[in-house]
TIMIVO-717891 format. One record per residue (C-alpha): x, y, z. Coordinates in pm, whole numbers, padded with zeros to 5 digits, always signed. Each point is the difference from the previous one (the first is absolute). Layout:
! TIMIVO-717891
XYZ/...
//
This chain:
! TIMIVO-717891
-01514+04817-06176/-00231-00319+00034/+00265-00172+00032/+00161+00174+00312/-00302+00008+00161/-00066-00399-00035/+00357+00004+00135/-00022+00197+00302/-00369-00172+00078/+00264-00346-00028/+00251+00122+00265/-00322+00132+00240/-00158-00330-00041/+00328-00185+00049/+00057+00232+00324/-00270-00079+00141/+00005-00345-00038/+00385-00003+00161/-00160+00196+00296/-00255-00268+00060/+00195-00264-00025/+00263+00151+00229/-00346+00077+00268/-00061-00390-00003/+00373-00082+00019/+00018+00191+00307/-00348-00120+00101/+00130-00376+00032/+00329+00053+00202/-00190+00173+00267/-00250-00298-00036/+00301-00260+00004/+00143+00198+00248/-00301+00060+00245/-00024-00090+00373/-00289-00226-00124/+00179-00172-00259/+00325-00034+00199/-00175-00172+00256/-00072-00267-00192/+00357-00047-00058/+00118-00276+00255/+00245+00139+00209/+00370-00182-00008/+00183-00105+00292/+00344+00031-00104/+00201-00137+00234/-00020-00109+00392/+00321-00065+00234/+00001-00107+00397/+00285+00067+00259/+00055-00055+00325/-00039-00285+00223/-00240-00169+00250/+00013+00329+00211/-00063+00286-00203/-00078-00044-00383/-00021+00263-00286/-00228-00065-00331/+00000+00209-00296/-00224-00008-00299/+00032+00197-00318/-00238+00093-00254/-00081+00217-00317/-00135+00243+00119/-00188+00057+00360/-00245-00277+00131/-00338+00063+00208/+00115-00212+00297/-00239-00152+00307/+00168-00208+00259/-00133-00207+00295/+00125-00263+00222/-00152-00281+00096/+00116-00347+00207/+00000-00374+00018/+00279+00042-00185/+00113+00326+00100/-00003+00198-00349/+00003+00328-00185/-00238+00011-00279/+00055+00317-00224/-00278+00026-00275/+00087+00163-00338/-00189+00136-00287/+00051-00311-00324/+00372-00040+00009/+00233-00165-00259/+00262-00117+00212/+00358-00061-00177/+00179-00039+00274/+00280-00244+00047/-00098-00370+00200/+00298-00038+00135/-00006+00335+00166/-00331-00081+00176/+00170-00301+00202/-00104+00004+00337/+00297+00148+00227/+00044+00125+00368/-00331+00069+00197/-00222-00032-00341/-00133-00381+00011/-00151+00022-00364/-00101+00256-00254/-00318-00084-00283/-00114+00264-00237/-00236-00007-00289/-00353+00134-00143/-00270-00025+00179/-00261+00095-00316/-00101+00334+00149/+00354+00080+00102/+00331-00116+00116/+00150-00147+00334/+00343-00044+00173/+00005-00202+00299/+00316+00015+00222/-00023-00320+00265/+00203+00102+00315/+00185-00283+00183/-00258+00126+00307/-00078+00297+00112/+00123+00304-00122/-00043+00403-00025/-00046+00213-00321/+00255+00283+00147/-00079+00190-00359/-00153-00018-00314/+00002+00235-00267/-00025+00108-00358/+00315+00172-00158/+00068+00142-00317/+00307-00148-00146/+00316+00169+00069/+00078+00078-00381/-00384+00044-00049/-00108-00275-00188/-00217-00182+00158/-00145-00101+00360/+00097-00208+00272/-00182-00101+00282/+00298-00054+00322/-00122-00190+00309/+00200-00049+00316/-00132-00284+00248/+00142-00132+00341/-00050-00270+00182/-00232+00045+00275/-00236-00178+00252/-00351-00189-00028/-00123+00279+00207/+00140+00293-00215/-00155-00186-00368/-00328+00003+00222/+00017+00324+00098/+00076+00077-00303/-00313-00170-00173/-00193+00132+00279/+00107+00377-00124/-00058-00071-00374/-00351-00064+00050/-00108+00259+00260/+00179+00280-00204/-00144-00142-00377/-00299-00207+00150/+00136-00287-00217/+00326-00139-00128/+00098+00288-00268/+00300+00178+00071/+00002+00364+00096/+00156+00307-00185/+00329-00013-00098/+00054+00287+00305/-00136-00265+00246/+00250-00317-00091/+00249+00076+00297/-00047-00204+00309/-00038+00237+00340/+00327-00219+00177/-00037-00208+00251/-00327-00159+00132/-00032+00012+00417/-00066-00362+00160/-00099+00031+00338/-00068-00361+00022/+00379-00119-00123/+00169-00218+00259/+00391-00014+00004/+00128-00160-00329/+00317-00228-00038/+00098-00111-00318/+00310-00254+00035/+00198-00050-00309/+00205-00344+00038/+00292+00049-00257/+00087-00145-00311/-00216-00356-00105/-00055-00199-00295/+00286+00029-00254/+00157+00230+00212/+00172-00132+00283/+00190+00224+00155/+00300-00022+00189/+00171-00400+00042/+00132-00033+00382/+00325-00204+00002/-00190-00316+00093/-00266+00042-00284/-00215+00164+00162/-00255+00262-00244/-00068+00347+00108/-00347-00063-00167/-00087-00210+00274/+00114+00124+00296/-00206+00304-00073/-00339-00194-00092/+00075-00223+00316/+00079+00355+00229/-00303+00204-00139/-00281-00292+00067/+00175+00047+00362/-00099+00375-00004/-00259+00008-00164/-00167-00260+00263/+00127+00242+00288/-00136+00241-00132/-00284-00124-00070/-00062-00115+00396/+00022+00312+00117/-00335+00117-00160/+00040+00330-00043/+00151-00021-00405/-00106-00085-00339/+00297-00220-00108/+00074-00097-00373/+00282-00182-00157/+00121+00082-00381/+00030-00357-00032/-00041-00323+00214/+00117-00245-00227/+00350-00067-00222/-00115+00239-00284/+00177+00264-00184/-00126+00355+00044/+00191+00307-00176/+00067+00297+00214/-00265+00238-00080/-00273-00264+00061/+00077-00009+00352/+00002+00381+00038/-00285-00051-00228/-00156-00232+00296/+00050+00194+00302/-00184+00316-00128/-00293-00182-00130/-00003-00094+00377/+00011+00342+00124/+00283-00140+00188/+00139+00250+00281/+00354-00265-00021/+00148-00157-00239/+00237-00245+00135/+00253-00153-00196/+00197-00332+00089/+00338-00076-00142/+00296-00221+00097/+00354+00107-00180/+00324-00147-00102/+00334+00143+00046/+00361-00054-00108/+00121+00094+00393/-00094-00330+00170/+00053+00158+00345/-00257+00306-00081/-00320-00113+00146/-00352+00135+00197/-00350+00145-00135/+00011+00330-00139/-00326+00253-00127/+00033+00222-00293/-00247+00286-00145/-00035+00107-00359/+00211+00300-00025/+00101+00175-00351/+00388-00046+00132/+00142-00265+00174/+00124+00009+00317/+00310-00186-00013/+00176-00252-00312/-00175-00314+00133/-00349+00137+00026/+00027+00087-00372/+00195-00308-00104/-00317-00145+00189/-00273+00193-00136/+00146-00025-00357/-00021-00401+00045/-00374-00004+00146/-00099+00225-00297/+00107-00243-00261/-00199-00264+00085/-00248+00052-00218/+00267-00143-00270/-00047-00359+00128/-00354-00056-00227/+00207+00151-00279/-00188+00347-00038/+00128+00292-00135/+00030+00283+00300/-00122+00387-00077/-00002+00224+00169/-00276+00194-00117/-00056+00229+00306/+00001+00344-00093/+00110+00301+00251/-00309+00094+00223/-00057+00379+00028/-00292-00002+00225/+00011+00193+00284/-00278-00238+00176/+00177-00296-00094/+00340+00084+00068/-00121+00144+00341/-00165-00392+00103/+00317-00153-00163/+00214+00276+00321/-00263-00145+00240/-00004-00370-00088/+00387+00018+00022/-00009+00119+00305/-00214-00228+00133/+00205-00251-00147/+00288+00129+00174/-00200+00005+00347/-00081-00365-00055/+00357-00135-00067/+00138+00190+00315/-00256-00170+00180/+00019-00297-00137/+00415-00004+00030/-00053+00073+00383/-00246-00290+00047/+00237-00286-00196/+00309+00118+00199/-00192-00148+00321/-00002-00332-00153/+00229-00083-00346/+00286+00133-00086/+00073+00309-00216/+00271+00087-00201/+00230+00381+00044/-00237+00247-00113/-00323-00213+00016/-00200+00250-00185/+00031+00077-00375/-00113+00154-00355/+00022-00055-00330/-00190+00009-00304/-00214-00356+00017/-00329-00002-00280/-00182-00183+00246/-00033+00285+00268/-00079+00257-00244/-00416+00026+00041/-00025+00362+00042/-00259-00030+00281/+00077-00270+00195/+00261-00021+00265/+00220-00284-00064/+00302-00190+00158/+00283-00293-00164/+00098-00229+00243/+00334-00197-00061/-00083-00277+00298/+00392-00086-00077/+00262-00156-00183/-00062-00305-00148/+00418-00012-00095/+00060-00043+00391/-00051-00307+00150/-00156+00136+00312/-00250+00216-00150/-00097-00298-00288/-00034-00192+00388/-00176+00220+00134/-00231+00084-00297/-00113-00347-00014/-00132-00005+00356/-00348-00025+00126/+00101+00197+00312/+00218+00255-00118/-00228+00080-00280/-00278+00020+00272/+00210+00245+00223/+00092+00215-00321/-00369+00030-00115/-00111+00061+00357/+00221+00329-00012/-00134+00103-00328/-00345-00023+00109/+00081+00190+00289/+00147+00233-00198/-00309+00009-00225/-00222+00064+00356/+00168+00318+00055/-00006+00164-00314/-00367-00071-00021/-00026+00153+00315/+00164+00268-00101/-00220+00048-00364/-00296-00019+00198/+00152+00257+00254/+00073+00255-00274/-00383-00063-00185/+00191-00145-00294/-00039-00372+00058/-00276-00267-00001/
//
């Protein structure tokens, strides 16, 4: 009998030990497991990738699980400065090499926190940025989308972030989405001229040596100076000296210009010696005709002359406001090449069926109206002739800034222009 009892006492005792054990068990997974103790967990940055190009550029970070983010901008250099609670980034360095319209990227602990610092090459707008759980649901990423833009869209910019926070902290996650475009009552009439080709690239050989990457540089300085007297334009040029410039850095050019015309200089080649005259082409998803896409598909490769590898990492735009500028800016496109057809047929010669479409990278901003003028053919002896001279070239860039006069006039008509 004692000895039962002492037995069941045993198991009680032992019970209750087992129960208290289990209590503190539990106790110290929810105290592992606690906001408080998680916290102190840095979080990991798992992995980061960048595409795009100098126009338009999409960054993704990933991360364990989802991070507390605060995001500013600030200038002198242009930059995006996302702060992050202590972060352990394992991330790959080759995938953070600067590409397309992101100048540099720096990341690290700050002590107090984390920091990742995208360096824009200028200005640019945060279109979107937003935390996202993970498709398979591990995890966080934070996805930003950034365009280029003008000096006086990153300042209005800065001037919104600190009148809606009162300093430079990034609002709520429902308040990252720019409002579209900023008005600019002051904006004069904006030209950007894009002389062809340059540096390793030299275009088109006429037959007696003469380089297409010339004749445009040579042609454009003769615009742009006509322009310029006038006095009624901004004018830019993507470049001014023999320097190589990939496609997207010239569309990446005119709209940090808020240029209302992008004008694009070109001198071709072609295996019919007797085929000769200026034509103008607009960007058009099909081509018009076999040459203008034998054309375009030539112009679009020249990126290939300083060896880099082409994507095309553009993805299919379902905006509805977007798609809608991309109708309008075509059409002024369109507008501007009938004009400008009517005005060089006064004073050079044009070939059958003057004006033309096709699918060139370099007229593909989505807001800005833009024109490729082939001046001639370099593989015809006249036009190489007449491309080299001072007065023909003066005559031709007369027309085009005449050309230029009206559609201005016209912009300004309609309350769309500077």
């Amino acid at each position: 009998m004692g000895l039962a009892v002492t037995a069941n006492k045993g198991r009680c005792a032992g019970g209750h030990f087992l129960h208290v054990a289990f209590a503190l068990f539990l106790l110290a997974v929810c105290l592992v497991f606690s906001p408080a103790s998680r916290a102190d967990v840095p979080l990991s940055a798992t992995s980061y990738k960048m595409a795009g190009d100098a126009t338009r550029m999409r960054v993704v970070m990933t991360f364990d699980r989802e991070p507390d983010v605060k995001w500013f901008l600030l200038r002198g250099p242009n930059r995006l400065v996302i702060d992050l609670p202590s972060t352990r980034f394992a991330i790959n360095a080759k995938d953070v090499k600067p590409r397309g319209l992101v100048r540099d990227v720096r990341y690290g602990d700050l002590g107090e926190g984390s920091r990742l610092i995208l360096t824009g090459k200028g200005p640019f707008a945060i279109d979107k940025l937003d935390v996202l759980r993970n498709d398979d649901g591990n995890g966080y990423r934070i996805a930003i989308d950034m365009s280029a833009a003008s000096e006086r869209e990153f300042d209005a910019a800065l001037a919104n972030q600190a009148l809606t926070t009162g300093s430079t902290v990034s609002t709520d996650k429902g308040g990252r989405v720019g409002t579209g475009p900023i008005s600019n009552p002051g904006h004069r009439f904006t030209v950007v001229i894009d002389p062809g080709h340059g540096g390793v690239d030299g275009g088109a050989e006429g037959l007696n040596g003469t380089v297409e990457k010339n004749v445009t540089l040579a042609f454009a300085a003769e615009l742009r100076d006509k322009l310029a007297a006038v006095g009624n334009y901004d004018v830019f040029m993507t470049r001014e000296t023999d320097e190589f410039l990939r496609l997207d850095e010239r569309v990446r050019i005119a709209r940090q210009h808020e240029a209302d015309l992008l004008i694009s200089i070109h001198a071709d080649t072609i295996s019919l010696k007797g085929i000769r005259g200026a034509t103008v082409y607009t960007v058009s998803d099909k081509a018009s005709d076999p040459e203008a896409q034998a054309l375009a598909d030539r112009e679009n490769l020249s990126d290939q002359f300083a060896g880099m590898e082409i994507k095309d990492d553009s993805k299919e735009v379902t905006d509805i406001l977007i798609d809608l500028i991309r109708r309008e800016t075509h059409n002024f496109s369109m507008s501007f090449a009938h004009t400008l057809v009517g005005q060089l047929s006064t004073s050079v010669g044009l070939i059958n069926n003057p004006q033309r479409s096709a699918g060139f990278k370099v007229l593909k901003a989505p807001d800005v109206p833009s024109v490729l003028v082939e001046l001639g053919y370099l593989s015809n002896a006249k036009d190489e002739a007449q491309l080299l001279s001072a007065d023909w070239r003066g005559k031709a860039a007369q027309s085009i800034t005449n050309a230029v006069a009206l559609f201005a006039s016209a912009r300004a008509g309609s309350g769309t222009g500077g």
